[in-house]
Structure formats: C-alpha cells, structure tokens
MIGUDREN-52175 format. One line per 3 residues: number of its first residue (from 1); their letters; for each residue x, y, z of C-alpha. Coordinates in Angstrom, 3 decimals. Last residue first. Layout:
! residues N
NUM) A) X/Y/Z  ...
This chain:
! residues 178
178) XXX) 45.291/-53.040/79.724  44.471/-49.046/79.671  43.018/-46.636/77.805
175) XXX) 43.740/-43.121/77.279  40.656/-40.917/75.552  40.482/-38.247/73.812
172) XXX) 37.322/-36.617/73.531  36.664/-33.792/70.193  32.837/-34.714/70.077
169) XXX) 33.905/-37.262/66.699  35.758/-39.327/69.035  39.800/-40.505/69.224
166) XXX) 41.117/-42.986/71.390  44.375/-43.783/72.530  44.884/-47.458/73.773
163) XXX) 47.981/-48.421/76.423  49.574/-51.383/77.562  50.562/-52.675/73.828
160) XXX) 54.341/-52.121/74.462  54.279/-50.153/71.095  51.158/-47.972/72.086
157) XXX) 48.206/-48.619/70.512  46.386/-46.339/68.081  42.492/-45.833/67.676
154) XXX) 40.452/-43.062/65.534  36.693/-42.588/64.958  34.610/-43.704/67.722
151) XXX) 31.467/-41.534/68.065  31.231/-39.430/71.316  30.409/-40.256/75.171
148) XXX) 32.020/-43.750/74.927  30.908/-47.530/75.834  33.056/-49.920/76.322
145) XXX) 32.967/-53.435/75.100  34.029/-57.291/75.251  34.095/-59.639/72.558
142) XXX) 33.903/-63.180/71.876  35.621/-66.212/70.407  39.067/-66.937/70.253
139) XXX) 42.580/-67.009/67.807  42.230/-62.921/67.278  40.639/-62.021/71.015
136) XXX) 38.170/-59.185/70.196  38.258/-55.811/72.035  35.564/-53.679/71.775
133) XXX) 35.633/-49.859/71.569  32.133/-48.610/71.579  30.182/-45.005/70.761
130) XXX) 27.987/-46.623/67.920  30.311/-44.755/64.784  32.564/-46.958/65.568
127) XXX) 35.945/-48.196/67.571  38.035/-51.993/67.406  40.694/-53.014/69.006
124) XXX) 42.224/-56.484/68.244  43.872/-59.086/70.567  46.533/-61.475/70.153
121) XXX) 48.899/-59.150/68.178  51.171/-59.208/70.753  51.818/-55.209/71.151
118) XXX) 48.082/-55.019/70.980  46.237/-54.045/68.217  44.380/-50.843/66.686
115) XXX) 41.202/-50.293/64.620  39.508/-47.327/63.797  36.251/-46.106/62.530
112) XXX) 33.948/-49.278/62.598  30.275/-48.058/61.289  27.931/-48.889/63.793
109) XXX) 26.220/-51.289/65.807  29.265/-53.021/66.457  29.271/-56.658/67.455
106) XXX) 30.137/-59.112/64.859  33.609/-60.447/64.095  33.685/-62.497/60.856
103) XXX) 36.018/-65.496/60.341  38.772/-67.267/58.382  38.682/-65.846/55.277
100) XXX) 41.090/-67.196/52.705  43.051/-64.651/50.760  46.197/-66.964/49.920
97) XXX) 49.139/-65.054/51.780  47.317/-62.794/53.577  44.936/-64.917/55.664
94) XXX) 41.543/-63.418/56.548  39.887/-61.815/59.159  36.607/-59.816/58.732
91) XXX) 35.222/-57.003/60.935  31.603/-56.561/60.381  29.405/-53.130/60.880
88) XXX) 27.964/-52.552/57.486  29.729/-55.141/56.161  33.891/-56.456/55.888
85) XXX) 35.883/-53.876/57.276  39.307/-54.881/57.872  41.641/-57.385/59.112
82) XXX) 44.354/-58.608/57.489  46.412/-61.803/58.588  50.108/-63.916/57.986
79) XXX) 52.426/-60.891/57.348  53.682/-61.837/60.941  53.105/-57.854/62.235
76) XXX) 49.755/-58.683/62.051  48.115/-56.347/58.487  45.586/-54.145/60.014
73) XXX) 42.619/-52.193/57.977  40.429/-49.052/58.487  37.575/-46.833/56.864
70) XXX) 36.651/-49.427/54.908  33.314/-48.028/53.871  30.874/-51.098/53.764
67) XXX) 31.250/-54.423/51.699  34.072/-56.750/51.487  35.505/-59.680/49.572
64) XXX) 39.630/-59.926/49.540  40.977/-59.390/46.107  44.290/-60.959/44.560
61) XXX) 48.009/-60.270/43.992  47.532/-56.948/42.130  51.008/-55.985/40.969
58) XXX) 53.448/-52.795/41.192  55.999/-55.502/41.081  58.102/-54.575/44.436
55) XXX) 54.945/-53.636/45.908  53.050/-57.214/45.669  49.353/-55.755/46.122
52) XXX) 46.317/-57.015/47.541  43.451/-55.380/46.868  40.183/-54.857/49.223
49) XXX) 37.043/-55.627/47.884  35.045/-53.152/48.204  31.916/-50.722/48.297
46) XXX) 33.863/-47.854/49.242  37.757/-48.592/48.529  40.571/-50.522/50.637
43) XXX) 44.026/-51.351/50.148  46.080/-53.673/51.475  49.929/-53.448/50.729
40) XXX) 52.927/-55.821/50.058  56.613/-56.181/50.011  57.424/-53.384/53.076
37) XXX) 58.332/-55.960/55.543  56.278/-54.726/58.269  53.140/-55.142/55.399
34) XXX) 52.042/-52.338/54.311  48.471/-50.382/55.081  45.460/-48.666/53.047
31) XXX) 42.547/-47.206/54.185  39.882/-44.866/51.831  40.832/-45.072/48.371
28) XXX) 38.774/-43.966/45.598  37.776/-46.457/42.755  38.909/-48.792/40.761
25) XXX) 42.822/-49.469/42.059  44.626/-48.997/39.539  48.045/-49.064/41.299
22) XXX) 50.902/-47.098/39.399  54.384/-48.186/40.161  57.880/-46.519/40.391
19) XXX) 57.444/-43.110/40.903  60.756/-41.153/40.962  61.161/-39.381/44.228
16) XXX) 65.366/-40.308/43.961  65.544/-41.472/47.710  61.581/-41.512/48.069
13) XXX) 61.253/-44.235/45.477  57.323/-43.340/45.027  54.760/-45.868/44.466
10) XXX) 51.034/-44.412/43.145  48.116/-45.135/43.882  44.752/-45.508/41.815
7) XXX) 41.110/-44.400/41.064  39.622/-41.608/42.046  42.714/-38.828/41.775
4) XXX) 46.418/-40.388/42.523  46.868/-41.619/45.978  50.126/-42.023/48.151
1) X) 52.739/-44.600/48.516
C-alpha cells in the first residue's frame, strides 16, 4: 500500500508489482494501518474522518468521525477496535466492524504524535506535542502520565509488551519500562 499524490492510495500485489486497487481517499494521507489479517485498512487525512477500507475489494467500508491531524492510528490485534486521533488532543475508540464509537480519551494537552500498545492489547500508549506519554487502560477509566524533556513524536512497543521506545522532537530516545 503506498500513497498516490493528495488524494488516494494505491494497492500493490508485490509478487507481480501490479497495482490492484486505487483508494480515493479525499485528501492527503497522514497514518494509515492494516488489520493483522491483511483484509482491511484505516486511513487517516487532516481534518478527517478516517476510512475504512475492505482491501481485497479496493472498497470504502464506512467513515469514522474525527477532527485534528491524525498523525497516528492502532487497529487491536482482534480486528475488533481502532484508535486514533479524534480532536485537537482526543483519542477516540471505536469498533471496527460497524464504526460505533465507544469512548473518548482526554488528557493530552497537545497534539498526540504516536501511539503504541502493549503485547495484550489492554493498555494504550499515547505521546504529544505536550512532552507526555500516558497510558490509558482500553476496557477502564483513567490515565496515568510522564512527563518528557522534548515533544513526543514517535512510540513502538516491544512484542512481549515490557518495553516502550520513545521518540522526541529534541533528538531523546527514550526506553521505557512496564
């Protein structure tokens, strides 16, 4: 999958790098991620909503509301949620299979840069532009936060989930553990 000028990606078959589909998408995209099982994507674009799109089809499924730069999204590695950018400094959740939000995480005082998971998918990482990382339990309520010298702009997980890697704009990397 990769992007075509302002407004659409395309859908390579990388054995015979023919394109296969060719997502109009409406405007420039700035996050986009598959499902583990490869049949759909998310994709994001300033000013929203994110598309959801059956990749076998080349197909717009439905949109997900948003607002903000969605710098970031996460598909669980179920299929069954998204989470992405959703205001200014929101995170929404919603249910991939029929679009349904099922709530907003508010905390940031930024712009959210990155987000990451655990290995579980139970909790969600978060970094912005406001120097934090918060953590959010996905089936609870509340966060918790740490602040950083430099503006939040990239997170990964490790694959056993003990481990956070974080990226800021003054060049820090960071190695967090749970």
């Amino acid at each position: 999958m990769g992007g075509l000028g302002p407004s659409s990606l395309r859908i390579w078959d990388l054995d015979s790098g023919r394109e296969l589909h060719k997502l109009k998408t409406g405007d420039f995209v700035q996050s986009i991620v598959v499902t583990p099982d490869g049949c759909r994507a998310v994709s994001g674009s300033a000013g929203g909503p994110y598309r959801v799109w059956d990749l076998e089809s080349g197909s717009e499924i439905r949109q997900l509301p948003a607002r903000g730069t969605p710098w970031a999204l996460l598909i669980t590695p179920d299929t069954k949620q998204v989470i992405g950018v959703c205001g200014p400094h929101d995170l929404g959740v919603w249910e991939l299979p029929n679009g349904r939000q099922l709530r907003i995480l508010r905390g940031h005082e930024g712009p959210v840069g990155g987000l990451a998971r655990d290995a579980s998918s139970q909790w969600i990482f978060s970094g912005s532009l406001d120097r934090t990382v918060r953590w959010w339990k996905l089936a609870g309520d509340g966060t918790s936060a740490i602040r950083l010298d430099g503006e939040v702009t990239s997170l990964a997980s490790s694959s056993d989930g003990t481990t956070l890697v974080v990226g800021d704009a003054a060049g820090n990397v960071y190695c967090l553990r749970h």
